[in-house]
C-alpha positions in Angstrom: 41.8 -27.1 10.1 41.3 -23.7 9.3 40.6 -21.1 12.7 38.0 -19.4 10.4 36.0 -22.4 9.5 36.0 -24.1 13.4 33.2 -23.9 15.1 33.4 -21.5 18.0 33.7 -22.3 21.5 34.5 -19.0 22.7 32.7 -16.1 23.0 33.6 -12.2 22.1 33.4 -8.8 24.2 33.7 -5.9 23.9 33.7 -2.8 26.0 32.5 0.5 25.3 32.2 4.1 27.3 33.6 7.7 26.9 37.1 8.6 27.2 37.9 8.3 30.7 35.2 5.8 31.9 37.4 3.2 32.8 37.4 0.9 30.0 40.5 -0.3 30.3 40.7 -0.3 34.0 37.3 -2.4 33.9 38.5 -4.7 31.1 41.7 -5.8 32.9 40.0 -6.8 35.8 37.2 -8.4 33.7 39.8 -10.5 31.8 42.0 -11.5 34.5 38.9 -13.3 35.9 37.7 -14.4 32.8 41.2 -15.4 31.8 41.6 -13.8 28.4 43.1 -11.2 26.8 41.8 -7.5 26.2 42.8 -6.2 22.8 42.6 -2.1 23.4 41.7 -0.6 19.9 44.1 2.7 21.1 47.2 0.7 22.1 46.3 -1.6 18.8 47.2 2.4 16.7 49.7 3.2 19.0 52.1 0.3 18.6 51.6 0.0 14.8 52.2 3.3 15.1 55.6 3.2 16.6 56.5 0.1 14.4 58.7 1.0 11.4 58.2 -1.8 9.1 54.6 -2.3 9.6 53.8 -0.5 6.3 51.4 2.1 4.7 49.0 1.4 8.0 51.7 2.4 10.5 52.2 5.7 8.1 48.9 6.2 8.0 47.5 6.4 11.5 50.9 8.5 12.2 49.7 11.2 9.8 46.6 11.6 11.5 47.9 11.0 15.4 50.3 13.8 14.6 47.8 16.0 13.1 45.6 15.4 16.0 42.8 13.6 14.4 40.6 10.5 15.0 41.9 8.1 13.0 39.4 6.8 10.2 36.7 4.2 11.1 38.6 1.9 8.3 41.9 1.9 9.0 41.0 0.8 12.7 38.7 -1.7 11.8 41.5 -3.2 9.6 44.3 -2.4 12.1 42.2 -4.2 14.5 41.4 -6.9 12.3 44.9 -7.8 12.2 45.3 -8.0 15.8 42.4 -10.1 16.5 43.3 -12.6 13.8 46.4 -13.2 15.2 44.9 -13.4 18.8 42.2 -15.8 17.6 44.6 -18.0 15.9 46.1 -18.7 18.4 42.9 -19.2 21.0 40.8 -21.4 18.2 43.8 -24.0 18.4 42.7 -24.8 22.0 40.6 -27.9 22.1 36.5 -27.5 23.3 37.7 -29.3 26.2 40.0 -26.6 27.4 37.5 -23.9 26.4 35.0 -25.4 28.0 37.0 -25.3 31.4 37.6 -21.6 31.4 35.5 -19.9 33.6 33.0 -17.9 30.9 34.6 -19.4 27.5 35.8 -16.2 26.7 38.2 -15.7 23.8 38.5 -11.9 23.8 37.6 -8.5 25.1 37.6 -5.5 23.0 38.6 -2.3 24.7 37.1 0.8 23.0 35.8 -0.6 19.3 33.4 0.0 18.3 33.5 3.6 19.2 30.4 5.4 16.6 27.3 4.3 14.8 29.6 3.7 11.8 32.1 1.2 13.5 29.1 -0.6 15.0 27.4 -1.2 11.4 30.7 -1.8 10.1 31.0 -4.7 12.4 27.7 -5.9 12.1 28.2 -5.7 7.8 29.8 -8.7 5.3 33.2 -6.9 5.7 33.9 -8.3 9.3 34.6 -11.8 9.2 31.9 -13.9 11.0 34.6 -15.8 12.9 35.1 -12.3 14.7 31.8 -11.1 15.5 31.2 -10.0 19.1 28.9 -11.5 21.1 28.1 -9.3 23.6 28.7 -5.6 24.9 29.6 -4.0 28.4 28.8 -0.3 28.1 29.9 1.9 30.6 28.1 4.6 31.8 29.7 7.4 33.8 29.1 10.9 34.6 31.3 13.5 31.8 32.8 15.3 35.5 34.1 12.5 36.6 35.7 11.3 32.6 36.8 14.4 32.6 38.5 14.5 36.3 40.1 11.0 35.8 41.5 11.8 31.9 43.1 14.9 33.9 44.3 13.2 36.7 46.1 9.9 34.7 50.5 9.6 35.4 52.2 7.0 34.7 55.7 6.6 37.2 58.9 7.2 35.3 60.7 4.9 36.9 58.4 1.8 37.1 56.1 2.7 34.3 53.0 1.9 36.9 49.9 4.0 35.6 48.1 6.0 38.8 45.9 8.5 38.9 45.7 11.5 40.9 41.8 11.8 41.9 41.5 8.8 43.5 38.5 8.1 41.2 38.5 4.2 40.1 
């Protein structure tokens, strides 16, 4: 049967703050207990991004990374879009029964979409797919000083690729 005419058994996240808040930090954790995946809208960019033969999409969110702007509400909604198909496909093949034995039926956690009013009504509009409508939102709220103090203090190690950060805020 078709993913997009199952019933769902699973339930959809997302998690939203300012840059910096901890998003992704939070989300990890959050879907190692809840034992699913988080889909982060910037990594989503970044590796179509980097992919040569992912089309006109890839070439488009390059042109605007390397101009250094925000790349359009559309073309992450549908960059996304194609991500959490492919994710979904493969979590709406599990049987109720396994779903139903997870710990919070959670089949994913969005990490930074929606990000503005307009991504918000685009997901609540016909053009995204009922099968993919969230069910709930985490919103982070943290003081801009410390955003600002973690964005700064972010490395990653060369040799082990381990992200760390340098204030020792968490």
């Amino acid at each position: 049967q078709d993913n997009r005419t199952m019933k769902r058994v699973l339930n959809y996240f997302t998690i939203i703050g300012p840059p910096g808040s901890g998003k992704g930090t939070y989300g990890n954790l959050a879907a190692t207990k809840l034992k699913t995946k988080v889909l982060s809208a910037g990594d989503i960019l970044r590796d179509l991004a980097n992919k040569s033969d992912a089309g006109s999409i890839a070439r488009e969110i390059r042109d605007y990374q390397q101009q250094g702007k925000l790349v359009p509400d559309h073309v992450v909604a549908n960059a996304l879009l194609g991500a959490l198909d492919n994710t979904t496909a493969a979590t709406t093949t599990t049987t109720a029964t396994t779903a139903e034995s997870s710990i919070a039926r959670v089949g994913f956690l969005l990490d930074g979409f929606p990000r503005n009013v307009a991504q918000v009504k685009l997901m609540e509009s016909s053009q995204w797919p009922a099968h993919l409508k969230v069910d709930y939102a985490i919103s982070i709220d943290v003081p801009d000083i410390i955003c600002k103090n973690k964005i700064l203090g972010r490395r990653k190690c060369v040799q082990c690729n381990t992200a760390f950060n340098l204030c020792g805020v968490y």
